[in-house]
N, CA, C and O atoms as a Tripos MOL2 file, in Angstrom:
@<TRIPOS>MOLECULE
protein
  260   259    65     0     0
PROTEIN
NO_CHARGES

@<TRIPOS>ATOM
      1 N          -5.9490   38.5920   17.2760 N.3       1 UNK1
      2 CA         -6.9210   38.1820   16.2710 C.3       1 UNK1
      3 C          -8.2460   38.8790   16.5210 C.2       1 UNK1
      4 O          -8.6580   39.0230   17.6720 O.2       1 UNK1
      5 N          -8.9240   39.3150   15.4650 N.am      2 UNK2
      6 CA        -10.0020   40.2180   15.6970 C.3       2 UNK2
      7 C         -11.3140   39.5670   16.2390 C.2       2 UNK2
      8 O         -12.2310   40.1120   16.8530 O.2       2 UNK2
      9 N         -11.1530   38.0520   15.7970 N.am      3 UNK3
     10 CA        -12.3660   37.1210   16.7980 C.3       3 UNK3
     11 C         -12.6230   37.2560   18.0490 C.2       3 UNK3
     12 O         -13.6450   36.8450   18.5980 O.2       3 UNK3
     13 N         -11.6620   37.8720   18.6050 N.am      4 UNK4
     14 CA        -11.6510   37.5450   20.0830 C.3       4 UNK4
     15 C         -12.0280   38.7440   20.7250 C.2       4 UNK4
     16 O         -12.2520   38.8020   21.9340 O.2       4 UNK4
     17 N         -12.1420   40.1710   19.5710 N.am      5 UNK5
     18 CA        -12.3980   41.0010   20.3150 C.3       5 UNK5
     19 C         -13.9100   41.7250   19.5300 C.2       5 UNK5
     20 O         -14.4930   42.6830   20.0390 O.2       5 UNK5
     21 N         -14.2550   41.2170   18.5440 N.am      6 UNK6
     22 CA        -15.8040   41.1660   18.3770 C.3       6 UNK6
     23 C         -16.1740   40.3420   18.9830 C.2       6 UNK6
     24 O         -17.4040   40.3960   18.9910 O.2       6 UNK6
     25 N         -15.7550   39.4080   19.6380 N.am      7 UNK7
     26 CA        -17.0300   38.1580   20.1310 C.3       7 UNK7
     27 C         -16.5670   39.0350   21.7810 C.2       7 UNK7
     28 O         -17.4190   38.7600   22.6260 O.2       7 UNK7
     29 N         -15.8590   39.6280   22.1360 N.am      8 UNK8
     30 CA        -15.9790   40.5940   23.5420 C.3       8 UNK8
     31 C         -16.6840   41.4020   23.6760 C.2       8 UNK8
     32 O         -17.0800   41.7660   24.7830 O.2       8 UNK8
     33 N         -17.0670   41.9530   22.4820 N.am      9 UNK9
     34 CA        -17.5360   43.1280   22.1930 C.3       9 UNK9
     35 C         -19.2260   42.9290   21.9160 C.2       9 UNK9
     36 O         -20.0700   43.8240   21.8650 O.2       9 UNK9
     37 N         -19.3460   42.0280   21.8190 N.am     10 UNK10
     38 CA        -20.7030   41.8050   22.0180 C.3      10 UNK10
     39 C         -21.4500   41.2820   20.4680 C.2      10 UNK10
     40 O         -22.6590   41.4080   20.2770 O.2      10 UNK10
     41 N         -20.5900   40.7410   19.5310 N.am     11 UNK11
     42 CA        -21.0670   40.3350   18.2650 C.3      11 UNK11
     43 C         -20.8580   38.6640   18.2920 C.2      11 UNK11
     44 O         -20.4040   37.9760   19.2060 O.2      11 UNK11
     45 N         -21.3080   38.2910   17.0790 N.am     12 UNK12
     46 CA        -21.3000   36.4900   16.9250 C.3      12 UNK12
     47 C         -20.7460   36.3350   15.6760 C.2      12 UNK12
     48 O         -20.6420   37.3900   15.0500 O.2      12 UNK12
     49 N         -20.3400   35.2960   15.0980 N.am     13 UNK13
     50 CA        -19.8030   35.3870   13.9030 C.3      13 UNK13
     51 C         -21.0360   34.4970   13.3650 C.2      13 UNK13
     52 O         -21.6510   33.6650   14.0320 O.2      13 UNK13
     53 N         -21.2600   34.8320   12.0690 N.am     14 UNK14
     54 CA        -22.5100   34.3100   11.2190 C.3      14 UNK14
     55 C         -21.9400   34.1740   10.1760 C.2      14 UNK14
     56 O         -21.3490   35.1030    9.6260 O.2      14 UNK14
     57 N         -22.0330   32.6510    9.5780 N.am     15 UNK15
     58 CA        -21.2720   32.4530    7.7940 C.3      15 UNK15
     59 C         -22.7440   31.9110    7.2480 C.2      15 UNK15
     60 O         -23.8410   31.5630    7.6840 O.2      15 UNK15
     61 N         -21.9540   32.0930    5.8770 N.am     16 UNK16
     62 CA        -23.3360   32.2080    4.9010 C.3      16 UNK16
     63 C         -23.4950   30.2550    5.0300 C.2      16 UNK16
     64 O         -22.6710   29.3490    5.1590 O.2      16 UNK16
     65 N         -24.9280   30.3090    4.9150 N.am     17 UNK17
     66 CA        -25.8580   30.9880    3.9180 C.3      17 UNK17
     67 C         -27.1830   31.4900    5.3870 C.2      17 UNK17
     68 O         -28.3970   31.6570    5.2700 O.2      17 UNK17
     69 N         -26.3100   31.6030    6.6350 N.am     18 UNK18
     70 CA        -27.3520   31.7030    7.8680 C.3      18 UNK18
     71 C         -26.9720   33.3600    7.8950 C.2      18 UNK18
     72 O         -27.4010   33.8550    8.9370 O.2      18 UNK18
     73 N         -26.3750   34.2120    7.1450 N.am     19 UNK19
     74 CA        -26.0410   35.2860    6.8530 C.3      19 UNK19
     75 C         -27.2910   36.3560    6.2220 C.2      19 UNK19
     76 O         -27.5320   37.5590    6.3300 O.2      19 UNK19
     77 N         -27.8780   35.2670    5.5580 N.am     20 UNK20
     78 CA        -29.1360   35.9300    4.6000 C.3      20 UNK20
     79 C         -30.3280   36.1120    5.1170 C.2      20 UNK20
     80 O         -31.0470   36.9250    4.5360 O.2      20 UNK20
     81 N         -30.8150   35.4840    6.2200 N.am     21 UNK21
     82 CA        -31.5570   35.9820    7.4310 C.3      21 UNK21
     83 C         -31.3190   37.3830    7.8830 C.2      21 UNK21
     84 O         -32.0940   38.1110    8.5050 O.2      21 UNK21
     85 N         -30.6270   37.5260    7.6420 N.am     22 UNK22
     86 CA        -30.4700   38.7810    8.8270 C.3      22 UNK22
     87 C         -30.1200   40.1220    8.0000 C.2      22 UNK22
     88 O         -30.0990   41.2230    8.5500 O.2      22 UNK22
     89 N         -29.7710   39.8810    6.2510 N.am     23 UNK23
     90 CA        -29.4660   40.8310    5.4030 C.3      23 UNK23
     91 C         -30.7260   41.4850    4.6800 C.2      23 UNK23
     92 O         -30.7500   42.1170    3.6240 O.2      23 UNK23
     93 N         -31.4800   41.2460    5.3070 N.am     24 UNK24
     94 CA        -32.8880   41.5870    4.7940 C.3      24 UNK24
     95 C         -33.4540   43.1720    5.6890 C.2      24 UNK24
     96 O         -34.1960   44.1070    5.3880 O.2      24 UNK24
     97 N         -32.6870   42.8270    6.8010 N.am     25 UNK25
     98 CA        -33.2350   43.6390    8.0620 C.3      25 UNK25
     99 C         -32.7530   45.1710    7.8610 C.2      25 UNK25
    100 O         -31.6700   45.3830    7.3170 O.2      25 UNK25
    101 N         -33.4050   46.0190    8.2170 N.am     26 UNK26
    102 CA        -33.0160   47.5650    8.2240 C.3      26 UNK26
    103 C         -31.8150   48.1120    9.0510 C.2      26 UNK26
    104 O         -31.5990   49.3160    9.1880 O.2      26 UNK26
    105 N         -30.7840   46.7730    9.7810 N.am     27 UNK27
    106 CA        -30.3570   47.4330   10.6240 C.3      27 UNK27
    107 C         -28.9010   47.1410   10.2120 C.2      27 UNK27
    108 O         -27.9690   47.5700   10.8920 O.2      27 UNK27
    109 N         -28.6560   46.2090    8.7930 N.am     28 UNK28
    110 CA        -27.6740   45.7020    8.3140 C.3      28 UNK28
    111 C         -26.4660   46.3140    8.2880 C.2      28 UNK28
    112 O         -25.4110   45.9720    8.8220 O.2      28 UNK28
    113 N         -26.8000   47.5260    7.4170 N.am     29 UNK29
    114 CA        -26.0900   47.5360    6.5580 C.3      29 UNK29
    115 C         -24.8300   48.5380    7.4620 C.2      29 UNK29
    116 O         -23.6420   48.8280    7.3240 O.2      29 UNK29
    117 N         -25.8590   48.7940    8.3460 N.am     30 UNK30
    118 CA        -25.1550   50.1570    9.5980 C.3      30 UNK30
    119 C         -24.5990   49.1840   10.8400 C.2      30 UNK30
    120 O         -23.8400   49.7830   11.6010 O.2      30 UNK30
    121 N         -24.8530   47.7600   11.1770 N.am     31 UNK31
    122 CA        -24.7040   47.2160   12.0190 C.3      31 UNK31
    123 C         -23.7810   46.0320   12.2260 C.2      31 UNK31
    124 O         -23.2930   45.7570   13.3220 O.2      31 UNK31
    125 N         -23.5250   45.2010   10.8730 N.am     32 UNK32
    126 CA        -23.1550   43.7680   10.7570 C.3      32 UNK32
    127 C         -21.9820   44.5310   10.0500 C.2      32 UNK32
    128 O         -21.9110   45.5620    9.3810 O.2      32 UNK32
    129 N         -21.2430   43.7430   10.4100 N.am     33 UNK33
    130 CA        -19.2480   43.9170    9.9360 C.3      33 UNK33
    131 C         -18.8270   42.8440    9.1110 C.2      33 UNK33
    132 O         -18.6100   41.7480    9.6280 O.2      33 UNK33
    133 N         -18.7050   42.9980    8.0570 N.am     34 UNK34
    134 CA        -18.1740   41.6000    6.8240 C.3      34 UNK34
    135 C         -16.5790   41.3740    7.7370 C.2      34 UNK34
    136 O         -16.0500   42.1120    8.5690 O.2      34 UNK34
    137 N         -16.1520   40.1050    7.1960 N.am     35 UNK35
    138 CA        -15.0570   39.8630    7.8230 C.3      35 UNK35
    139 C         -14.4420   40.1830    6.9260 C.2      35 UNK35
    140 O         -14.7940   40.0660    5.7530 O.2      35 UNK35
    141 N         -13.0230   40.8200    7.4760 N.am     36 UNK36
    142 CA        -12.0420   41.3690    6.3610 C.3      36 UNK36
    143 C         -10.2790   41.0500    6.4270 C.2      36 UNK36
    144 O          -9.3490   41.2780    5.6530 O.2      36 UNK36
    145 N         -10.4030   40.3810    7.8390 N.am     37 UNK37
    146 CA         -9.4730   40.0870    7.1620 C.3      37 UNK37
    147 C          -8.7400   38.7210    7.0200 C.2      37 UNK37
    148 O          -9.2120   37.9490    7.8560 O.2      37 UNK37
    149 N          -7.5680   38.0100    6.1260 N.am     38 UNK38
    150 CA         -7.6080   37.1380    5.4570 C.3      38 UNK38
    151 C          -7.2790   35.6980    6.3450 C.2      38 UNK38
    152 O          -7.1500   34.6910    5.6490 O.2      38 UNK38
    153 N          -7.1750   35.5790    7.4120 N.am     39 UNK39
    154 CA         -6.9710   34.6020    8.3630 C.3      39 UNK39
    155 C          -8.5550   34.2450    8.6250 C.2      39 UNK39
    156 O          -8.9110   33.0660    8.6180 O.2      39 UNK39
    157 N          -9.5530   35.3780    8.8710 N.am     40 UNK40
    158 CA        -10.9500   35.2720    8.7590 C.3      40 UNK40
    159 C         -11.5690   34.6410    7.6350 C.2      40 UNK40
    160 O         -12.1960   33.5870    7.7440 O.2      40 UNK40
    161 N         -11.4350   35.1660    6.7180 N.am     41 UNK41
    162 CA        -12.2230   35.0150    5.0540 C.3      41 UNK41
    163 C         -11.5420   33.4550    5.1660 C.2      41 UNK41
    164 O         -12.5200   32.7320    5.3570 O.2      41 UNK41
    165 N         -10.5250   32.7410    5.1420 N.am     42 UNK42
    166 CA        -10.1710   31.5820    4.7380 C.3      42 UNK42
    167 C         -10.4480   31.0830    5.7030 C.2      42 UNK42
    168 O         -10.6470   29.9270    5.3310 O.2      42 UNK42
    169 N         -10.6820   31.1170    7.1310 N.am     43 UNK43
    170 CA        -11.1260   30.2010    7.9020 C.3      43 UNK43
    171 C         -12.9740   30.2460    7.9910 C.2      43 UNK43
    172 O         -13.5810   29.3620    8.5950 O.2      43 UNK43
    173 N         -13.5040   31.1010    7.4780 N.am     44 UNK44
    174 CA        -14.9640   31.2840    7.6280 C.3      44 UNK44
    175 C         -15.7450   31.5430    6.6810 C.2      44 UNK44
    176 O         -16.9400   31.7010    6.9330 O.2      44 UNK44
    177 N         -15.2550   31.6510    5.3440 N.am     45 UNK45
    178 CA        -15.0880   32.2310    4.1550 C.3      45 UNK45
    179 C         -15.7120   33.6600    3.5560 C.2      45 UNK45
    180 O         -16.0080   34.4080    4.4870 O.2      45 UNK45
    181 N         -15.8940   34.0380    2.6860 N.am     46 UNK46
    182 CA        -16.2040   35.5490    2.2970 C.3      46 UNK46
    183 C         -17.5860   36.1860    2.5530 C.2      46 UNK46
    184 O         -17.8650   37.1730    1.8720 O.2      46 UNK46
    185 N         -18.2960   35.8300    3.2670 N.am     47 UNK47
    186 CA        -19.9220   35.8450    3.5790 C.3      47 UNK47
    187 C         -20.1080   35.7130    5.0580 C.2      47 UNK47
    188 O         -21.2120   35.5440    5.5760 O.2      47 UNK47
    189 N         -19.2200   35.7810    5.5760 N.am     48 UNK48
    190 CA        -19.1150   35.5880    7.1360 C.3      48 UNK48
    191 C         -19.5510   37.1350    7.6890 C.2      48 UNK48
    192 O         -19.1340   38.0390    6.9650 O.2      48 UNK48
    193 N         -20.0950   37.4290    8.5140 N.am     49 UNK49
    194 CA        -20.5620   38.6200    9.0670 C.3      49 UNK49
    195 C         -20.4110   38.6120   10.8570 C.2      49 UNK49
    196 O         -20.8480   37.7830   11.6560 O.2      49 UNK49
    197 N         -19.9210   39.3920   11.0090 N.am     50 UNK50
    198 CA        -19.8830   40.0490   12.8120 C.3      50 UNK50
    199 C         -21.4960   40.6930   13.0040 C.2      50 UNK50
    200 O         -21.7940   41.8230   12.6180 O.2      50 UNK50
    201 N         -22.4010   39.8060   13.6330 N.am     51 UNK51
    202 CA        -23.5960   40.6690   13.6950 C.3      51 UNK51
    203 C         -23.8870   40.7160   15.3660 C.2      51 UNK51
    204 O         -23.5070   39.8540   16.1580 O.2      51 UNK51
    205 N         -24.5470   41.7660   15.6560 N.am     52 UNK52
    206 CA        -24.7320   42.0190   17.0100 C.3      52 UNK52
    207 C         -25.4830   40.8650   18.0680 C.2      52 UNK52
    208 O         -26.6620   40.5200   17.9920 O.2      52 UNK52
    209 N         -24.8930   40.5780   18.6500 N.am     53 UNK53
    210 CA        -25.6650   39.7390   19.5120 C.3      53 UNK53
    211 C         -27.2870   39.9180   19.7690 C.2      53 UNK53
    212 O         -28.1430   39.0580   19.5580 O.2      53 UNK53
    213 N         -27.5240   41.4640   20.3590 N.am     54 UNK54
    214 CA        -28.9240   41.6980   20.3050 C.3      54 UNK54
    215 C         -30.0910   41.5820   19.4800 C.2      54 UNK54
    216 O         -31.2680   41.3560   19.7620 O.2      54 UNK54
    217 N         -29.2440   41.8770   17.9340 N.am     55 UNK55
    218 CA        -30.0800   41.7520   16.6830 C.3      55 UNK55
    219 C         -30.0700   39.9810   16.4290 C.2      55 UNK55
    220 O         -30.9420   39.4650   15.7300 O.2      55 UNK55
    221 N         -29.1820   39.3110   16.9660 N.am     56 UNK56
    222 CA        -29.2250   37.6780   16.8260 C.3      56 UNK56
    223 C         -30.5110   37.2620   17.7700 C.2      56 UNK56
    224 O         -31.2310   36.3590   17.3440 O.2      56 UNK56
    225 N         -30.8290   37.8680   19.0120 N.am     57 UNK57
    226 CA        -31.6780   37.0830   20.0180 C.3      57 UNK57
    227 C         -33.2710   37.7900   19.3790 C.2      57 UNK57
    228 O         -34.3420   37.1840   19.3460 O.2      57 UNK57
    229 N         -33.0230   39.1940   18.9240 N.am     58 UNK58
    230 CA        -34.0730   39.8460   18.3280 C.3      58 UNK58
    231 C         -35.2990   38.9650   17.4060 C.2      58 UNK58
    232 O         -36.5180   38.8170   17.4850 O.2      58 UNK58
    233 N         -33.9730   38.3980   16.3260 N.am     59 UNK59
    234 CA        -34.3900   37.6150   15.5470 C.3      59 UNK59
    235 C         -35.4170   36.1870   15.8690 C.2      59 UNK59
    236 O         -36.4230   35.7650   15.2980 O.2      59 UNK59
    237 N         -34.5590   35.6530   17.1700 N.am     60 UNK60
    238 CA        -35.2370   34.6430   17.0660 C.3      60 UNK60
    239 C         -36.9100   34.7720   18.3490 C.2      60 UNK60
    240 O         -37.8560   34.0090   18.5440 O.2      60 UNK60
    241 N         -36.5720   35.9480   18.8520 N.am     61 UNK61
    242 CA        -37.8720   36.0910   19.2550 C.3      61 UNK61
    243 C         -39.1680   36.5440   18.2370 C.2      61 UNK61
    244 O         -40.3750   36.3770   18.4110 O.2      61 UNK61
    245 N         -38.4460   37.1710   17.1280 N.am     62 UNK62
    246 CA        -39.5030   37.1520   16.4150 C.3      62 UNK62
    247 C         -39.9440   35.9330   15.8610 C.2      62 UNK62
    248 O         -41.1280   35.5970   15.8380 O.2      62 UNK62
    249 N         -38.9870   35.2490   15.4030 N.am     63 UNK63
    250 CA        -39.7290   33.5920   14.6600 C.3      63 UNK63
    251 C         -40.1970   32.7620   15.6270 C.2      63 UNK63
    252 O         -40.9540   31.8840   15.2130 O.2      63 UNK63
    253 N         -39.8660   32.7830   17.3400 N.am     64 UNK64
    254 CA        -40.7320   31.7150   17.6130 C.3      64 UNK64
    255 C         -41.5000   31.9280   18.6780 C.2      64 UNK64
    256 O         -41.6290   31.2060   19.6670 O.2      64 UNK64
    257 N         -42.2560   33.4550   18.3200 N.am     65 UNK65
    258 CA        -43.0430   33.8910   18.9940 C.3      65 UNK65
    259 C         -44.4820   32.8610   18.6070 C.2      65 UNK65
    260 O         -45.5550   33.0610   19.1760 O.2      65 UNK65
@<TRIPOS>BOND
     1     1     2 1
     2     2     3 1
     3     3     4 2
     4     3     5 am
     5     5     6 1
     6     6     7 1
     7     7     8 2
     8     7     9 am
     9     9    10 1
    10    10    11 1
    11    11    12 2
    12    11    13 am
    13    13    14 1
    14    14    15 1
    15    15    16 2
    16    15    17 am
    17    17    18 1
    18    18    19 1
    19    19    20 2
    20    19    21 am
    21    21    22 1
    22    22    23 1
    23    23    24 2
    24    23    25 am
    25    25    26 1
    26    26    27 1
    27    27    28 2
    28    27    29 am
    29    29    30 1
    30    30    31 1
    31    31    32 2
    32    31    33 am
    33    33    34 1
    34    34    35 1
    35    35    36 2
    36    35    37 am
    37    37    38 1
    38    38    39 1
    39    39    40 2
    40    39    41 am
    41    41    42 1
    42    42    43 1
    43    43    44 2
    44    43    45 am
    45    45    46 1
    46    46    47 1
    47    47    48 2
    48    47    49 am
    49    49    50 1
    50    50    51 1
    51    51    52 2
    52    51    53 am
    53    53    54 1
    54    54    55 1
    55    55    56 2
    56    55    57 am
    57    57    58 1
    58    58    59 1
    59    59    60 2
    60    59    61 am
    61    61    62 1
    62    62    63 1
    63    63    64 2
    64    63    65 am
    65    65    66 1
    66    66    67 1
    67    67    68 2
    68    67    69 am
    69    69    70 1
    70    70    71 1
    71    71    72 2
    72    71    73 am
    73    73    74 1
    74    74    75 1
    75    75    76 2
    76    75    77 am
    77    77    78 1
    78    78    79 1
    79    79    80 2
    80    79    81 am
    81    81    82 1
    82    82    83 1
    83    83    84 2
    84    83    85 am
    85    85    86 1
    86    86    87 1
    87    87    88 2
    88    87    89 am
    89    89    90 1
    90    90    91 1
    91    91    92 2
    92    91    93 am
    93    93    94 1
    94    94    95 1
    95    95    96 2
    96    95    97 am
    97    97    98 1
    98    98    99 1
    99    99   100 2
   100    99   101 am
   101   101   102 1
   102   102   103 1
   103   103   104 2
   104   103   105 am
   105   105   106 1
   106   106   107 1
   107   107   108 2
   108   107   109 am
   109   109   110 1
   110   110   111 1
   111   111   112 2
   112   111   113 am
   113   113   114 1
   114   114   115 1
   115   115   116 2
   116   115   117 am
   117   117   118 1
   118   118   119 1
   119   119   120 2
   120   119   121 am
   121   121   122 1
   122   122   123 1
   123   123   124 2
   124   123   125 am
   125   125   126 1
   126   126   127 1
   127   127   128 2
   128   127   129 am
   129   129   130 1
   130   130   131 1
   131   131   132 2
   132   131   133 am
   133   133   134 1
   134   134   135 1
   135   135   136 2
   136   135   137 am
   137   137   138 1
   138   138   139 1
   139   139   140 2
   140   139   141 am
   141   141   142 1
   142   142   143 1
   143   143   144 2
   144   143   145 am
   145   145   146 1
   146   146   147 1
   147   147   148 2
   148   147   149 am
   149   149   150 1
   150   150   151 1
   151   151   152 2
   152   151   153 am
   153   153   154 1
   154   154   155 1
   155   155   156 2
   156   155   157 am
   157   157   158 1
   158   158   159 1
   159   159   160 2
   160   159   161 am
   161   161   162 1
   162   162   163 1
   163   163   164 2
   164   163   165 am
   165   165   166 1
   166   166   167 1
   167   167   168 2
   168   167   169 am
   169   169   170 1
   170   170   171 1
   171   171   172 2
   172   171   173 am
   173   173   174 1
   174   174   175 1
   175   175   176 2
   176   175   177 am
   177   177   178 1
   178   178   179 1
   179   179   180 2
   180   179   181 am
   181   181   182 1
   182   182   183 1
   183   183   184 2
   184   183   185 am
   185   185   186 1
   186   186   187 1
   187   187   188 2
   188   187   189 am
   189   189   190 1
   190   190   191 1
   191   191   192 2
   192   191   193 am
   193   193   194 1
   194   194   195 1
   195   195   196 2
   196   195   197 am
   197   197   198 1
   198   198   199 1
   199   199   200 2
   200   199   201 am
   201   201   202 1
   202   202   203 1
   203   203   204 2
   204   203   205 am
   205   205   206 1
   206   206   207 1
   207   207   208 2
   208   207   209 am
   209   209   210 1
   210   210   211 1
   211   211   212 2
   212   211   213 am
   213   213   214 1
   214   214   215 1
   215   215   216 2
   216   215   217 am
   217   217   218 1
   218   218   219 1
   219   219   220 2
   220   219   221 am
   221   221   222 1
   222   222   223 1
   223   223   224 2
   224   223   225 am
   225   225   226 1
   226   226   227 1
   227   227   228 2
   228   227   229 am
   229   229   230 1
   230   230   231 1
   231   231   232 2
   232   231   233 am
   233   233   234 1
   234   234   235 1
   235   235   236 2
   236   235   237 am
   237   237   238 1
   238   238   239 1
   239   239   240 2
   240   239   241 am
   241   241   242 1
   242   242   243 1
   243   243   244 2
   244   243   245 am
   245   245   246 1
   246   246   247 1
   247   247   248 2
   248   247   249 am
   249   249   250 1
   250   250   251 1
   251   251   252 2
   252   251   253 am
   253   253   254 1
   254   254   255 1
   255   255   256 2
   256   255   257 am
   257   257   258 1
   258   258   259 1
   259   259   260 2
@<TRIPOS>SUBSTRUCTURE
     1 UNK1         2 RESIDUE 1 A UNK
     2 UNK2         6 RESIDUE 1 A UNK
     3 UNK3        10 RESIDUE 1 A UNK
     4 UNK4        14 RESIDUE 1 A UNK
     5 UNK5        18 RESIDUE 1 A UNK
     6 UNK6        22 RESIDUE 1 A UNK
     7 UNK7        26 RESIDUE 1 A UNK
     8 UNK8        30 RESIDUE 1 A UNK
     9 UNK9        34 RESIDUE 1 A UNK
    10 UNK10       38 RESIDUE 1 A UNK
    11 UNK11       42 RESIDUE 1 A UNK
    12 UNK12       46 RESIDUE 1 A UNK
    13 UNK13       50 RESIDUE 1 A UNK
    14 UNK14       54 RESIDUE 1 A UNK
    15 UNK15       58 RESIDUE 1 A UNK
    16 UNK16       62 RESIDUE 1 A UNK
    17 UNK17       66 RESIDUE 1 A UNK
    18 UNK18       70 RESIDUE 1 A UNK
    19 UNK19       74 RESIDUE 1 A UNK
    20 UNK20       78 RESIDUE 1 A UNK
    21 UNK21       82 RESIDUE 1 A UNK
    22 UNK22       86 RESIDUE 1 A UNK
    23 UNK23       90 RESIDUE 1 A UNK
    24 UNK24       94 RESIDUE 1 A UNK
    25 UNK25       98 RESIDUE 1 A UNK
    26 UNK26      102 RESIDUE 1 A UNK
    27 UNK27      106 RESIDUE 1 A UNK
    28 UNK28      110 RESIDUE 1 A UNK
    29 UNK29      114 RESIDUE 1 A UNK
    30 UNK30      118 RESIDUE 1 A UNK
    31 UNK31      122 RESIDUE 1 A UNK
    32 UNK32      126 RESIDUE 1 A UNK
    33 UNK33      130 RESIDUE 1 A UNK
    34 UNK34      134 RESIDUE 1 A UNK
    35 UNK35      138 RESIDUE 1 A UNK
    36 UNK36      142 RESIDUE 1 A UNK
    37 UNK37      146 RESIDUE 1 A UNK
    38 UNK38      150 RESIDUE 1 A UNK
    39 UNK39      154 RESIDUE 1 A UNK
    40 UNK40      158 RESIDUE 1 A UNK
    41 UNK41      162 RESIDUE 1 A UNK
    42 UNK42      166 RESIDUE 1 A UNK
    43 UNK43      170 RESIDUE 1 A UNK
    44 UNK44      174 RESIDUE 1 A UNK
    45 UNK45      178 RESIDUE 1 A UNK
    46 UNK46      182 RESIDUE 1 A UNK
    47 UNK47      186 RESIDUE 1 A UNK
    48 UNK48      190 RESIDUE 1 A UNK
    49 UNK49      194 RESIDUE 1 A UNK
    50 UNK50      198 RESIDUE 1 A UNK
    51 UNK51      202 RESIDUE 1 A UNK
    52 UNK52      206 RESIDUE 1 A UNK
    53 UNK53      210 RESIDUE 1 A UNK
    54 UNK54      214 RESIDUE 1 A UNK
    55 UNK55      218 RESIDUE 1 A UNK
    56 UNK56      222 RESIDUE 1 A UNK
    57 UNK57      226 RESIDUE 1 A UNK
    58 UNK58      230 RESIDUE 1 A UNK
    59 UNK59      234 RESIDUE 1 A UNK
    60 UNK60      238 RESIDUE 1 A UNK
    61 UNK61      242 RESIDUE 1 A UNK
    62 UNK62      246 RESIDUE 1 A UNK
    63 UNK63      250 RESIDUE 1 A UNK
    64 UNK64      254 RESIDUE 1 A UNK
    65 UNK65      258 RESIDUE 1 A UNK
C-alpha cells in the first residue's frame, strides 16, 4: 500500500479541507502528490494530498511565530 511508503518517505497525508492551507504555497504544485489511487481516494477521499513533512513543520512555524 502506498501509505506506508510516503509516510517512510518523509510525507503526511493531508485531507481536505486542511489541504487548502498549503495549496496556496509556491511549492505545491512541484511538491504535494494527490492521492491516486482508489483504496486511497475512498478511504481519504479525492482532496487528500501527500505533502512533505518539512513544508508541514514550515508552515506551522510560520503561523505561530
Amino acid at each position: 500500500m502506498k501509505f506506508n511508503f510516503h509516510s517512510q518517505k518523509g510525507y503526511e497525508l493531508v485531507v481536505w479541507p486542511d489541504t487548502q492551507r498549503y495549496m496556496g504555497e509556491n511549492w505545491f504544485n512541484a511538491e504535494a502528490l494527490l492521492l491516486n489511487s482508489e483504496e486511497e481516494v475512498i478511504q481519504f477521499g479525492s482532496a487528500a494530498f501527500w505533502i512533505p513533512r518539512e513544508r508541514i513543520q514550515e508552515l506551522k512555524r510560520k503561523i505561530y511565530r
